[in-house]
N, C-alpha and C positions, 0 to 999 in steps of 0.2 A: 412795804408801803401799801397801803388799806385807801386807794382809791373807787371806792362801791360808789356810784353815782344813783340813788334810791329818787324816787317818783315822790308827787305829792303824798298819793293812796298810801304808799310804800311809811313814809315817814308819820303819817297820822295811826298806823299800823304799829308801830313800834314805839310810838309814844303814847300808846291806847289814846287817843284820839277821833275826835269825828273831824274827820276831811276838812269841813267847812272850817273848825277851830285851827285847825293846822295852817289851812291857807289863810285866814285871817292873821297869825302870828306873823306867815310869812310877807306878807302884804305891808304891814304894818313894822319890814324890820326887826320883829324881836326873834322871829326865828332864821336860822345862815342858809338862804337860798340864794336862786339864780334862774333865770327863767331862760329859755331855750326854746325859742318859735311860740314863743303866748303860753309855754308850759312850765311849769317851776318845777324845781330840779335842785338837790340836797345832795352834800359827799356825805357819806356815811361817817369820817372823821370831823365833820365839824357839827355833825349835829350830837354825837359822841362828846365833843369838846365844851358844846353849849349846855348839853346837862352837868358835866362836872360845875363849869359856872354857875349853874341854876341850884346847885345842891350849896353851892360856898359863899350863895348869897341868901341864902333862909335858915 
């Protein structure tokens, strides 16, 4: 089990992203976070899970 708890920087990194876009997604819901003291915070399997989605809907 693949519990990696990855940062915002972390997940805008991996989704070649700029930061700002990343938390705008996440802000807005479309991307699987959780904020943790005013800071956003992503499991590495569900953001994993949300590209396979992302790939099955285009």
């Amino acid at each position: 089990m693949n519990d990696e708890i990855l940062t915002l920087k972390d997940v805008a990194e991996y989704l070649k992203l700029a930061e700002k876009t990343a938390y705008r997604l996440a802000q807005n819901g479309k991307l699987p976070g959780f904020k943790v003291g005013g800071s956003w915070r992503f499991r590495k399997v569900d953001i994993e899970k949300w590209i396979d989605e992302q790939k099955k809907n285009n």
